[in-house]
C-alpha positions as CSV (number, residue, x, y, z in Angstrom):
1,X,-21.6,-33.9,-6.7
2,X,-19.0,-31.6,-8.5
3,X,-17.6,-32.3,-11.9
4,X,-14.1,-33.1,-12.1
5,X,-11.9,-30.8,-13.7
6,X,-10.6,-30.8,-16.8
7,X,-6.3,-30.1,-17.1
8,X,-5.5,-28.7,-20.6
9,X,-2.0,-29.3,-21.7
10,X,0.6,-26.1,-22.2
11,X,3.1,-25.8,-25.3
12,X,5.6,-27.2,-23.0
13,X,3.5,-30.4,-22.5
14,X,2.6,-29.7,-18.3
15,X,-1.3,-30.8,-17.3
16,X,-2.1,-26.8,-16.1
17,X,-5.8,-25.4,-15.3
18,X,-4.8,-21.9,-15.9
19,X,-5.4,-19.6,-19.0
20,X,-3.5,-16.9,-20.5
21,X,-5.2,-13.5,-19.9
22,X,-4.8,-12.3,-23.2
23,X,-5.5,-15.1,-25.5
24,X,-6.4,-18.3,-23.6
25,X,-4.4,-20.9,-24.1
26,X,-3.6,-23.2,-21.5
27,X,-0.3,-21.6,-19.7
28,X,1.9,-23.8,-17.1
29,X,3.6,-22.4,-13.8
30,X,6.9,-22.5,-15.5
31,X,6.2,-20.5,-18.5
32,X,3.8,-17.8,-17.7
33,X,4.0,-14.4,-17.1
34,X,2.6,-13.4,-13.4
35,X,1.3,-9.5,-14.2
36,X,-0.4,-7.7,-11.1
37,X,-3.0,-5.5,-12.9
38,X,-4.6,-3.6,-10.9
39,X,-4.7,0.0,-9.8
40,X,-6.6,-0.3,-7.0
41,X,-4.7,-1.6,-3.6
42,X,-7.9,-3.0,-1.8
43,X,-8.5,-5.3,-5.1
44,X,-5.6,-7.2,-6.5
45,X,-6.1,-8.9,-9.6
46,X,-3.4,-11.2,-11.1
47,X,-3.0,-11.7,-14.7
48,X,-0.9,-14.9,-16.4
49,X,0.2,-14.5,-19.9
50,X,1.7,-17.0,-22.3
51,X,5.3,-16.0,-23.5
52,X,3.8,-14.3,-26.7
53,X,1.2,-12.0,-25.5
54,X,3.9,-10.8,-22.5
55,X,5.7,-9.3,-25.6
56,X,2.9,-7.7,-27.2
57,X,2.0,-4.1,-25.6
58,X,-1.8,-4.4,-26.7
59,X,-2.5,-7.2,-25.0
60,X,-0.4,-6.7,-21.8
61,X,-0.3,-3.2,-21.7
62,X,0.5,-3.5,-17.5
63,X,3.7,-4.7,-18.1
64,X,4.7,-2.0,-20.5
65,X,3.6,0.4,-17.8
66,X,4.9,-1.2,-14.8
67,X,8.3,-1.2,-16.2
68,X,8.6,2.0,-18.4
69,X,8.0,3.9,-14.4
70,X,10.2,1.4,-12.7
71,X,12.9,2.5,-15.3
72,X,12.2,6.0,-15.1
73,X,12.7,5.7,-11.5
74,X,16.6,5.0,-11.7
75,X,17.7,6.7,-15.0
């Protein structure tokens, strides 16, 4: 017999089982951040972060990256 779950609550108050990647708090489909971080194609990892740590380049240093070359791409 499995145990049951436990659903933490996010800052906006939804029941969520996922984590931020950077700090951990409980983070809810409608405010994380969905980061693909990985650099190799045959092993996709996804990283969620809460709305704080998306902002902060030390903790999500993929998104920084992902869109400084997407930029550089069109300017």
């Amino acid at each position: 017999m499995q145990t049951a779950k436990k659903y933490d609550a996010c800052a906006c108050g939804v029941r969520t089982e996922t984590y931020c990647s950077a700090c951990c708090i409980p983070v809810c489909r409608y405010c994380w951040h969905l980061e693909v971080c990985s650099v190799d194609p045959n092993t996709v990892s996804i990283g969620y972060y809460c709305p704080k740590c998306k902002e902060n380049e030390q903790k999500n240093v993929w998104g920084k990256l992902y869109w400084d070359q997407l930029v550089s791409l069109f300017t």
